[in-house]
N, C-alpha and C positions, 0 to 999 in steps of 0.2 A: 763299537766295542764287541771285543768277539764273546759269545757264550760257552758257560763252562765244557759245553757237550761237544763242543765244537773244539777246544782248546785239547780234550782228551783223544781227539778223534786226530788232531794234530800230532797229540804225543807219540801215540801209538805207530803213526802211520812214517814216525821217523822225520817230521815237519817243523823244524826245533833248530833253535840257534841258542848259544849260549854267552852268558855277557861273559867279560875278560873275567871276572869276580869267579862267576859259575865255573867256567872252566879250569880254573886253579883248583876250587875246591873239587868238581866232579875225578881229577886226575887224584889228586891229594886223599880222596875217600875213596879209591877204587871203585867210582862207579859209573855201570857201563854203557851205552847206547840202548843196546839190547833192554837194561834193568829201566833204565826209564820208559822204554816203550812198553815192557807186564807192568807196571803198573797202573798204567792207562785203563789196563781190563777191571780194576776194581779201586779205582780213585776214587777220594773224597774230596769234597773242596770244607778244608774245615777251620779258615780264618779268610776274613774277605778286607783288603786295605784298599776301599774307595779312597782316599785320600793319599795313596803313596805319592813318594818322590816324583816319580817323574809319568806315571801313570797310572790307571786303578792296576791293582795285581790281587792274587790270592796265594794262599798257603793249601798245598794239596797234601794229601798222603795218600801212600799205594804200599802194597807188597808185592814184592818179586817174585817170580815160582817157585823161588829157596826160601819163600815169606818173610824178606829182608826189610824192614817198612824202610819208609825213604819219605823227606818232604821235600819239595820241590816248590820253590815259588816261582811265579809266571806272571808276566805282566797279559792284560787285557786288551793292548791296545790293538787296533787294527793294521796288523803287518802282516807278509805274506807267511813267515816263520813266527810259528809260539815261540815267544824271547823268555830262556829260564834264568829270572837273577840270581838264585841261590839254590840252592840243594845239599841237600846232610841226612843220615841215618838219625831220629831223632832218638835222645839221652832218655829212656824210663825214668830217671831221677825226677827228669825236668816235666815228662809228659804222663796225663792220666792217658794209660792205654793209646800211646801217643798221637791222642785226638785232641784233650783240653791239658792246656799248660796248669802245672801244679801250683 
């Protein structure tokens, strides 16, 4: 199972595959290759789903150089490419300081 330090080290370096899902939304929400790799430089991992679907994954958040936040979820498992299942600019409604769900 890769480690989170390792997974950012992945993001950053442009080491990233995206499931059919991520890719709709990443086009759909204008977000960029580039904007996921800044947010690698100051990611948090701030929900952890040992028990997902089809492997453990987390929920990260990062901001862009335009300090755009973004979460991005990522599965754990041991592949050559971090696999991003989902990603979205998250809603202030929904998030305290978009680290804890309201």
């Amino acid at each position: 199972m890769k480690a989170f330090v390792e997974i950012c080290h992945q993001l950053s370096a442009g080491e990233f595959e995206f499931s059919r899902h991520a890719f709709k939304r990443a086009v759909e929400r204008n977000i960029s290759n580039d904007e996921i790799a800044q947010l690698s430089e100051n990611a948090e991992l701030i929900e952890n789903y040992p028990d997902d679907k089809f492997s453990p994954s987390c929920l990260i958040l990062g901001f862009t150089h335009e300090k755009r936040p973004l979460h991005i979820q990522v599965s754990f498992a041991d592949t050559p490419l971090v696999r991003i299942i989902t990603l979205y600019e998250p809603d202030p409604k929904e998030w305290i300081e978009f680290r804890k769900r309201r």
